[in-house]
N, C-alpha and C positions, 0 to 999 in steps of 0.2 A: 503573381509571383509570391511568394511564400516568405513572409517577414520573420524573422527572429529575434528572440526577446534577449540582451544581454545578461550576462549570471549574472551582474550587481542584481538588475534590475528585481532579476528572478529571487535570489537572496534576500532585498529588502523587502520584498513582499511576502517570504517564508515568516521571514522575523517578526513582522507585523500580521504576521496569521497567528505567530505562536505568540505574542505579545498580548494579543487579543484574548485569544483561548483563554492566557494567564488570568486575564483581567476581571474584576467585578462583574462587564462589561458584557462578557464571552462567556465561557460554561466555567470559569473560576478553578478551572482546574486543569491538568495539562492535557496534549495532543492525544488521542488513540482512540482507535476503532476496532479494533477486536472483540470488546467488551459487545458489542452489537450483536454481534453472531448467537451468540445465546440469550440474549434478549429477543432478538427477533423469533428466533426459533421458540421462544416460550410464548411469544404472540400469535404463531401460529396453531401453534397445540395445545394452547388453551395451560401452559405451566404457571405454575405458581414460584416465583422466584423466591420466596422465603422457605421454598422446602431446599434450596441447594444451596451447601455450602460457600460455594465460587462467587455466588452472585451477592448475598451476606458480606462478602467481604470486601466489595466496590463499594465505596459511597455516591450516590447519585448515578449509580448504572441505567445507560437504557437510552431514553427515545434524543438526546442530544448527540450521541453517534451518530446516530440515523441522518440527522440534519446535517450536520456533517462531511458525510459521505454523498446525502443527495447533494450539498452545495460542491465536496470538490469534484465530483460527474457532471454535474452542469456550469461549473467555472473551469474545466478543463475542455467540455463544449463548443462556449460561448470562444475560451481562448483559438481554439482550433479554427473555429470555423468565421470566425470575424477579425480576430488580432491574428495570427500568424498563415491564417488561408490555408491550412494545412491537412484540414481534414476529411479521410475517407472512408468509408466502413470497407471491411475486408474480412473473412473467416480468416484465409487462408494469404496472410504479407509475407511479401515478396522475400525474405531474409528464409521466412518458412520453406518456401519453395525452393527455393534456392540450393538452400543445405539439408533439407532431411526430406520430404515430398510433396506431394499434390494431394494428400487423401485430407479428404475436410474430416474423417472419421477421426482422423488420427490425431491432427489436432489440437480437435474437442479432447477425445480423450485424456492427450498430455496435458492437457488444458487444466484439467478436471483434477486431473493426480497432480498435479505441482499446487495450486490452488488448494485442496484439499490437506499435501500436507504441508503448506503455510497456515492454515487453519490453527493445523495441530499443534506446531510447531510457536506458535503464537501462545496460545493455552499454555502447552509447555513451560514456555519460558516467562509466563507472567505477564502477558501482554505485546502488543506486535510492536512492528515496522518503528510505526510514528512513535508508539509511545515511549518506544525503550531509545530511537535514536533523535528523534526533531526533540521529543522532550527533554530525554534524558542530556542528550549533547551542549542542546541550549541551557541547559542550569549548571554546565561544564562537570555532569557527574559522572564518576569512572566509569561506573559500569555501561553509563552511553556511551561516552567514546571507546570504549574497549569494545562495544555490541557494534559501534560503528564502523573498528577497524576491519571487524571482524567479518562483517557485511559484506565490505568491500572487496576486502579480498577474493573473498567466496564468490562476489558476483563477478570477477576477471577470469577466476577458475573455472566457473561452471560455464561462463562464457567462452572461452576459449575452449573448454571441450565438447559441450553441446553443439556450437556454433561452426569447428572449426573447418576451414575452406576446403573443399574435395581437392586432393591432390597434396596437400599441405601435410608436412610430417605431424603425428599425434603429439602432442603436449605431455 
């Protein structure tokens, strides 16, 4: 049976991730992983990160992402599959099938393109997710909670039209 974690719990343990991060302790500086994407991609191709501008203007850009991002893939793992007994591999879940189809082709694909322009969309705005809303919210800065209302909304919206149940009037 499938146990579940209460928000507190969930919450004081966000806070004491970004407490950490904050900390001497941690990478001393705030949450985000976007910064990776073109570090890694310059480890692959053999780039030099002092020929581009973007990367010049990170201080301490690069392989602390990386750890990062391997630690919350293997502590959302470890949660899955010992603390909450929840976890399955799947291409194609069940919400997928449900409302849009069966093709694994398809997706991958949408997969690929939403991913893709969170990428961008990242870049764009000077950095992702974590960094504009766990970081920015937590140091109670406008522009995070405004990035955060802003988020939210958006994901009810695109949730309710993406998502919305066959038979049910359009949004």
């Amino acid at each position: 049976m499938a146990r579940k974690i209460s928000w507190l719990t969930g919450g004081l343990m966000m806070g004491g991730l970004i407490l950490f991060t904050f900390s001497i302790w941690g990478a001393d500086r705030p949450i985000g992983a976007s910064t990776y994407v073109p570090y890694f991609a310059g480890l692959i191709f053999g780039l030099d990160p002092e020929q581009y501008v973007y990367m010049k203007q990170i201080e301490k850009a690069g392989a602390w992402e990386g750890v990062m991002l391997l630690g919350a893939f293997l502590g959302g793992l470890f949660m899955s599959v010992f603390v909450t007994k929840t976890f399955r591999f799947s291409v194609l879940p069940t919400l997928w099938k449900e409302r849009k189809n069966r093709s694994v082709a398809s997706r991958l694909f949408w997969s690929f393109v939403s991913g893709f322009l969170m990428i961008v969309g990242a870049r764009l705005a000077g950095g992702c997710t974590s960094g504009h809303f766990l970081s920015g919210a937590s140091q109670i800065a406008v522009s995070g909670l405004i990035f955060g209302g802003i988020v939210m909304v958006t994901l009810v919206v695109t949730g309710r039209l993406f998502y919305n149940r066959k038979g049910a009037q359009d949004v």
